[in-house]
Legacy VTK file of the C-alpha trace (Angstrom):
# vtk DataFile Version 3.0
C-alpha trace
ASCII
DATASET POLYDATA
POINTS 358 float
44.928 109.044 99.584
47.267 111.390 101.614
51.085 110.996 101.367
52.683 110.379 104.576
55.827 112.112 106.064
57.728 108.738 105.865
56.859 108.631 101.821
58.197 112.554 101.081
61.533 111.958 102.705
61.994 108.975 101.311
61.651 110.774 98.217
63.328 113.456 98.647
66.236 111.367 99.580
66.312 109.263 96.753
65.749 112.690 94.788
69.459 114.527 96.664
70.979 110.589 95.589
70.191 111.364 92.330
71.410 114.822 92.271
74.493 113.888 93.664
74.906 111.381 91.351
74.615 113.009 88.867
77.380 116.313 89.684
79.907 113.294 90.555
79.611 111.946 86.993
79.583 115.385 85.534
82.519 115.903 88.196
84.534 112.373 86.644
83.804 113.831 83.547
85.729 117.107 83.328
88.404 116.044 86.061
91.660 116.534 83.906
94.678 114.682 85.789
95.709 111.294 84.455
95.433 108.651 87.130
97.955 107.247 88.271
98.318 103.839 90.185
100.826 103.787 93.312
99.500 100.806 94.809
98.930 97.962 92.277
101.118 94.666 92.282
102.232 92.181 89.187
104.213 88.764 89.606
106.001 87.457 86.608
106.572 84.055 85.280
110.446 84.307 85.857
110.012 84.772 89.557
107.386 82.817 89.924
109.312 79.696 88.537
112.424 80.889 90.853
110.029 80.878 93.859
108.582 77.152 92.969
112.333 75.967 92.371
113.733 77.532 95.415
111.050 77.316 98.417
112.283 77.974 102.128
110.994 76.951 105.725
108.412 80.305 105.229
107.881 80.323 101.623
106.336 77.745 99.223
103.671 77.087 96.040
101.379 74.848 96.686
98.336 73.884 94.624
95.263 75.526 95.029
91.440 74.481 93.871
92.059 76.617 90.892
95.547 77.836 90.722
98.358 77.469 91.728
99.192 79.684 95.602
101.976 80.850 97.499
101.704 79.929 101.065
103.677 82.357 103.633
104.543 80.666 106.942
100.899 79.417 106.554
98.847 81.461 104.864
97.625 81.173 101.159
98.513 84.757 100.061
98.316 85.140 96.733
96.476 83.273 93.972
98.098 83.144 90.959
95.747 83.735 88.610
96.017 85.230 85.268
95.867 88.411 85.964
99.153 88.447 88.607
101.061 87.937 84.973
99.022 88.621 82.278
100.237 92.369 81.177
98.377 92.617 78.547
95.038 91.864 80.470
96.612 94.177 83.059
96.483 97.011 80.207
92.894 95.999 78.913
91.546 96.331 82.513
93.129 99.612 83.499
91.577 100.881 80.108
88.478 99.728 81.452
88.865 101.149 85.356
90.350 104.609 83.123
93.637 104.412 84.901
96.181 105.733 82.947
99.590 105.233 84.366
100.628 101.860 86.972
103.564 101.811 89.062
103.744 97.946 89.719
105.514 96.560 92.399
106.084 93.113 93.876
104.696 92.271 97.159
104.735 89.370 99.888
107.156 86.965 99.685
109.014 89.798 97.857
112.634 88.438 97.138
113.114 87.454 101.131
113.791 83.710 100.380
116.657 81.340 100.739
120.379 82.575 101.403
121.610 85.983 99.210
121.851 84.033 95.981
118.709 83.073 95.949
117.760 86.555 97.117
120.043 88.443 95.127
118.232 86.294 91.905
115.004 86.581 92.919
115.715 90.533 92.528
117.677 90.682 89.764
114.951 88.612 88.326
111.764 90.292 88.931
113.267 94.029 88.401
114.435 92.709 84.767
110.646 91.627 84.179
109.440 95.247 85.706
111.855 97.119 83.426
111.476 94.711 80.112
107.315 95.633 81.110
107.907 99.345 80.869
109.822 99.103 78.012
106.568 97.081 76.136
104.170 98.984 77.182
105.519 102.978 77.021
103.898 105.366 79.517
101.581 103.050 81.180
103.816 101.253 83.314
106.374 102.327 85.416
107.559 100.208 88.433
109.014 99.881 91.959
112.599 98.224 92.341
112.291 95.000 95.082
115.596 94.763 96.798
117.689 91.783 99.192
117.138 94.243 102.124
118.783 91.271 104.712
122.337 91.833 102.599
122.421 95.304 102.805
125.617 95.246 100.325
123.559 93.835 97.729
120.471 95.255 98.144
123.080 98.988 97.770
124.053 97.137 94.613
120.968 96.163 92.979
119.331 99.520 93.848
122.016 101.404 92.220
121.722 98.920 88.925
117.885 99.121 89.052
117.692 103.240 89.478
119.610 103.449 85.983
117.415 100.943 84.376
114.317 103.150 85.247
112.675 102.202 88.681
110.984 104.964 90.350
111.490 104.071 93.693
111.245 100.952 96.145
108.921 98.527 97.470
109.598 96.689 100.254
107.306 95.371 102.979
106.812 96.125 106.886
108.811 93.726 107.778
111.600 91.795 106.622
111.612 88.443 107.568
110.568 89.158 110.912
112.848 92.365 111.095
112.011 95.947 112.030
112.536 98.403 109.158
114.250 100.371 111.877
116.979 97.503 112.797
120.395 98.816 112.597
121.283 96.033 109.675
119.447 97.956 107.089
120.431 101.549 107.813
123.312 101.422 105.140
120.230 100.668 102.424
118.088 103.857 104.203
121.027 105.732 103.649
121.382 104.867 99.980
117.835 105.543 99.046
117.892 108.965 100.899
121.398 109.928 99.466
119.470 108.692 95.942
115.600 110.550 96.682
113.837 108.026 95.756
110.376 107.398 97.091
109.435 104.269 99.138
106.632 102.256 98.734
106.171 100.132 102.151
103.351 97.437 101.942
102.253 95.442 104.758
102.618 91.251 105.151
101.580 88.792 107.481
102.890 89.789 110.660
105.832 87.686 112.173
103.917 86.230 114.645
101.545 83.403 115.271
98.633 84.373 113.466
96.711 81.344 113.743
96.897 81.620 117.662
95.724 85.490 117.212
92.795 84.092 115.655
93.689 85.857 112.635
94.132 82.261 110.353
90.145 82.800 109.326
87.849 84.555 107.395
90.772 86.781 105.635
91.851 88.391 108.818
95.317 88.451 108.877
94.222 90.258 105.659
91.745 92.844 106.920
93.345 92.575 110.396
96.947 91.611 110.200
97.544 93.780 107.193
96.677 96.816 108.741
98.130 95.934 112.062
101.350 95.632 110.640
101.092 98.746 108.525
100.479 100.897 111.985
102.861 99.170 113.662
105.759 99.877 111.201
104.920 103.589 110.968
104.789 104.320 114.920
108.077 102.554 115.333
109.921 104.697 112.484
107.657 107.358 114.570
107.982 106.911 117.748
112.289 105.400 117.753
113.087 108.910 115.765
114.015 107.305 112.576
112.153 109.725 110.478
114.205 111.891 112.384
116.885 110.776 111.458
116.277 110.344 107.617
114.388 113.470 107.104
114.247 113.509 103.571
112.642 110.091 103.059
109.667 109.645 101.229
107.735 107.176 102.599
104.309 105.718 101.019
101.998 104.081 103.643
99.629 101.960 102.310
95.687 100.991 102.493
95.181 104.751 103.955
98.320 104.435 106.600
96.553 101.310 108.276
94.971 102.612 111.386
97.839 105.276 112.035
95.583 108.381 110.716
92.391 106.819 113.543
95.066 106.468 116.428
96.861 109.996 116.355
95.466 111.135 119.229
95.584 108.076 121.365
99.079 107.788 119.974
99.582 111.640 120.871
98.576 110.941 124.662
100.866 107.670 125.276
103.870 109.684 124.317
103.068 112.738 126.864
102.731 109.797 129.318
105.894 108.148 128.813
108.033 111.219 129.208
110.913 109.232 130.505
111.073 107.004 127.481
110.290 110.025 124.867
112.577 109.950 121.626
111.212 112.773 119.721
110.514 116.282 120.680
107.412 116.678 118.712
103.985 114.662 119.010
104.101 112.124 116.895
100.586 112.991 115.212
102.436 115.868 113.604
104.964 113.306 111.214
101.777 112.372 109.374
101.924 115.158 107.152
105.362 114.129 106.489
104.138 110.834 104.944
102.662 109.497 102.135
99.448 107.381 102.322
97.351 105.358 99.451
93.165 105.857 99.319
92.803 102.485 99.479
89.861 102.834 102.575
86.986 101.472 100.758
84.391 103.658 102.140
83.987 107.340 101.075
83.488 108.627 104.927
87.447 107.389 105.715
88.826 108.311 102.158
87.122 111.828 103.436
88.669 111.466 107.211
92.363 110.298 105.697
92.380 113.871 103.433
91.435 115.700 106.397
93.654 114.369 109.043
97.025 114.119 106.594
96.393 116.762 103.699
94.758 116.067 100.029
98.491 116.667 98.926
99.677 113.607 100.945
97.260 111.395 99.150
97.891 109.038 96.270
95.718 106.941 93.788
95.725 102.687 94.624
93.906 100.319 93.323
95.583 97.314 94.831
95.111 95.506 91.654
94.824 92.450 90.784
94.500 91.177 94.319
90.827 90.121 94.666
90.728 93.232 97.396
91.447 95.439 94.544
89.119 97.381 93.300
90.339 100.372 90.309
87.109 101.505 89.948
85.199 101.872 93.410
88.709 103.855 94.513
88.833 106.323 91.475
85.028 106.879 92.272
85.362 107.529 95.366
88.724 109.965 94.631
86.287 111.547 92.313
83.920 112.459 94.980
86.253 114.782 96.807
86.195 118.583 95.969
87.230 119.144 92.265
90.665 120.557 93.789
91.215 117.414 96.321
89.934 115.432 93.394
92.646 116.063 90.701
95.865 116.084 93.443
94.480 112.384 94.553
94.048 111.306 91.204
97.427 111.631 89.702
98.727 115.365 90.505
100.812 114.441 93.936
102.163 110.996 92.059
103.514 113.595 89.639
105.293 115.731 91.755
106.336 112.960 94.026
107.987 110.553 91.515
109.143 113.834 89.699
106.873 112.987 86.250
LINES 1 359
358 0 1 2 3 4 5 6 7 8 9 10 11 12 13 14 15 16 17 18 19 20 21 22 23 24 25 26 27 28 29 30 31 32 33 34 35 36 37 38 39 40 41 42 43 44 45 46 47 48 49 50 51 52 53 54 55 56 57 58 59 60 61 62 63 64 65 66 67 68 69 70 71 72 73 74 75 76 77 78 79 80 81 82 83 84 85 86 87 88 89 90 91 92 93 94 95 96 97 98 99 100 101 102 103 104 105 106 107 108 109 110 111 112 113 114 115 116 117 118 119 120 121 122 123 124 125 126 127 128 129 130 131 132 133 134 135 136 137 138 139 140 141 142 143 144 145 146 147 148 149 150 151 152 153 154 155 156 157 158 159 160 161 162 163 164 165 166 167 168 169 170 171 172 173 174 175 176 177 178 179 180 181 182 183 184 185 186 187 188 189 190 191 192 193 194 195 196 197 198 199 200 201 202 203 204 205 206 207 208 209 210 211 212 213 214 215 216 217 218 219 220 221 222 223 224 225 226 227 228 229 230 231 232 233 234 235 236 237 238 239 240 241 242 243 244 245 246 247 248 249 250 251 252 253 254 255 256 257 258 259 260 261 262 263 264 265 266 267 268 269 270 271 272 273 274 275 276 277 278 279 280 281 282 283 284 285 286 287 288 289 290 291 292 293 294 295 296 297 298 299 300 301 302 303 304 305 306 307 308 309 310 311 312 313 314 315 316 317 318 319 320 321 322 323 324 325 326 327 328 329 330 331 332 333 334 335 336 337 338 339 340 341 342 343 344 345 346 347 348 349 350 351 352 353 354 355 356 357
């Protein structure tokens, strides 16, 4: 019986899969650079008690099938499940995933609840847990400082407090209750953290809109959809008003691969040569990616390989987004690994250590 054309590519196929397979483990193998984790979150039992004793008109924990959840302004957003704070099952399963070094960070709801006592707490709070973490487990977690970004004169005061006790840099979110990163009340804070050099870690939340009329209330999307959205938005405003212009020497982190900023350069490009009349910068605003910082957190090898190109392999960091059930250590470090050796061992943990200055 003959063998058809169909049968020897199919063959040959599964034959380059297996070769290619095989060089990427023998690749992961000899790859060098410790991994380190930019993007991966932890909660701790002290905020998480502050939160349940203090909710506010956008911020509450309800009870969930199996756990307990934060709802924000609507949306169940996080599951609190073991592993949001359970260190020590955090350390077993980055053992597992082979990721060396974490730099948690707290996420949405952050500490943007109730008036600036609560707020102030809420910090004070979850940057003690971060730094008491660090402290128990020695050179495999460092962490992010959260700060009251709507009282700029404590937020100044609490980053200045939480820089001595070790944090590497900030997290905040896209928006702040509603509020630009841009608006004029939080320029004293910008100032601090540039006058400081510490990086900043900006992770999307829910946008401040209706997302239930956007359609976005189901199957995860103001998730998959919102997330992102939010993420692009942010970046083309700091863009687009000349902020980054006029804090040069920030550091900013964009995460889950920049959104859909990288994908909408050139569309971007060609609405600002449009609007000459209403212009704010003097250079196309594709050219202040390479002055970012963006996560691999794509989930698909073809975009991880698109986001390198576009930005640079030495604007790229490891994320895992743990332990959000998004997350995924493993299928992000694999797909890291699959870059050129070079591209590879930068992604992996090399621009993380030059960044944060390890």
């Amino acid at each position: 019986m003959g063998i058809s054309r169909r049968s020897l590519m199919q063959a040959a196929g599964a034959a380059g899969a297996l070769v290619a397979g095989r060089q990427a483990f023998a690749q992961g193998a000899t790859l060098k650079t410790p991994v380190i984790d930019v993007h991966t979150h932890m909660f701790s039992k002290g905020w998480v008690d502050m939160v349940r004793a203090n909710p506010d008109k956008d911020t509450r924990i309800v009870q969930g099938q199996r756990f307990e959840e934060i709802d924000y302004r609507g949306q169940r957003i996080v599951r609190l499940s073991p592993e949001m704070t359970d260190f020590d099952l955090r350390i077993r399963n980055m053992d597992a995933a082979k990721v060396d070094l974490a730099l948690i960070s707290l996420t949405t709801p952050s500490v943007f609840i109730g008036d600036e006592r609560v707020s102030t707490a809420l910090a004070n709070r979850i940057n003690d847990d971060f730094a008491e973490a660090e402290k128990h487990y020695p050179g495999r977690i460092r962490w992010f400082t959260a700060l009251p970004w709507q009282y700029p004169e404590a937020a100044i005061k609490e980053l200045r407090r939480t820089r001595d006790r070790g944090a590497v840099g900030v997290a905040t979110t896209t928006n702040i209750s509603g509020k630009a990163l841009t608006d004029p009340l939080f320029r004293p804070v910008w100032q601090a953290i540039q006058d400081m050099g510490v990086p900043v870690f900006i992770h999307p939340t829910t946008p401040y809109i209706d997302v239930s009329a956007m359609g976005m209330g189901e199957h995860g999307m103001a998730n998959t959809v919102g997330f992102t959205a939010d993420t692009s938005l942010c970046f083309m405003r700091m863009i687009l008003d000349g902020f980054l212009d006029a804090f040069p020497r920030l550091d900013l982190i964009a995460c889950h691969g920049g959104g859909t900023l990288p994908y909408l350069a050139g569309r971007m490009d060609q609405m600002w040569m449009k609007g000459s009349s209403t212009r704010k910068i003097t250079n196309r605003p594709s050219s202040y990616l390479k002055k970012l910082w963006f996560d691999s957190i794509v989930y698909d090898q073809r975009t991880l390989n698109y986001l390198v190109d576009t930005v640079g392999a030495d604007r790229v960091l490891y994320g895992s987004d743990y332990p959000f059930l998004i997350g995924d250590m493993v299928g992000v470090l694999d797909r890291v690994d699959h870059l050129p050796t070079a591209q590879a061992e930068a992604v992996r943990g090399g621009n993380a250590k030059r960044l944060f200055k390890f």
